[in-house]
Each structure stands twice: as C-alpha cells, then as structure tokens.
C-alpha positions as MATLAB code, in Angstrom:
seq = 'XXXXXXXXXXXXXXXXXXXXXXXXXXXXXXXXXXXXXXXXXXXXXXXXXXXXXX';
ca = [
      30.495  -22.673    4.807;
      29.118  -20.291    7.418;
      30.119  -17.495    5.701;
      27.460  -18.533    2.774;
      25.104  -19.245    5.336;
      25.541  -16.223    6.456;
      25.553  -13.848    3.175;
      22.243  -16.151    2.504;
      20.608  -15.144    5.823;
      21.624  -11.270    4.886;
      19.966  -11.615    1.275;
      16.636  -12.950    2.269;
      16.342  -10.221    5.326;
      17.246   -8.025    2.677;
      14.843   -8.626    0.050;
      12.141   -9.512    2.556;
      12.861   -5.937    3.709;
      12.590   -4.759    0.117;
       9.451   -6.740   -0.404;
       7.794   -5.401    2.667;
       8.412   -1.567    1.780;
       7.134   -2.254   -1.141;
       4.121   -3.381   -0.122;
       3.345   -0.977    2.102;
       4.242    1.701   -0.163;
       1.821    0.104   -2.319;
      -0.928   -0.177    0.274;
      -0.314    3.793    1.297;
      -0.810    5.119   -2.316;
      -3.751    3.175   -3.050;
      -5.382    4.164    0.693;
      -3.907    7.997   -0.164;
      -6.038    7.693   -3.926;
      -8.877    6.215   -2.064;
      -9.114    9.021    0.699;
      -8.464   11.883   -2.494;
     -11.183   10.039   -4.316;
     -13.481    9.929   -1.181;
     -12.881   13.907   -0.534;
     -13.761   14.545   -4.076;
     -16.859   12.330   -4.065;
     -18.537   13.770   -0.601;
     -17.583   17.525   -1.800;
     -20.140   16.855   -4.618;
     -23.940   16.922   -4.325;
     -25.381   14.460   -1.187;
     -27.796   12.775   -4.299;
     -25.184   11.596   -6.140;
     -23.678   10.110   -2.557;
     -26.674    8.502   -2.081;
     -27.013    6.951   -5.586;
     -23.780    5.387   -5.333;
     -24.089    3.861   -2.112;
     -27.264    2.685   -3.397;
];
C-alpha cells in the first residue's frame, strides 16, 4: 500500500513537472514572438508607431 502511495506521489510530481515546463516554454515563445514582433514594428517609420498606439 505505500508503495502505490508512493508511485502516485512520483506521477503527479512528474506530470506537474511536465505541465510546468510546458507552460513556461509556452510563455517564453510567445514573449520571444512578441519582442521579434516589437523589434520589427519600432524599426519601421515612428508614424506608423504612433498610429498604432493610437
């Protein structure tokens, strides 16, 4: 009985493990394409800047 217990305990760590990376592998790629995005935008003309933060 402790045994499953324990393989239990080991499962959810793992997955919650899993589930974390995830996410922030997630969260880095979407900040990364956000920053690429942002370079691209502000090495265009300072109008078009304007009108989209309008």
């Amino acid at each position: 009985m402790m045994h499953l217990i324990l393989v239990i305990a080991v499962v959810f760590v793992f997955a919650a493990s899993c589930l974390l990376t995830f996410g922030l592998c997630r969260a880095a790629t979407r900040r990364d394409m956000l920053e690429a995005r942002w370079r691209e935008e502000s090495a265009g003309s300072v109008g078009e800047e304007s009108h989209e933060s309008a």
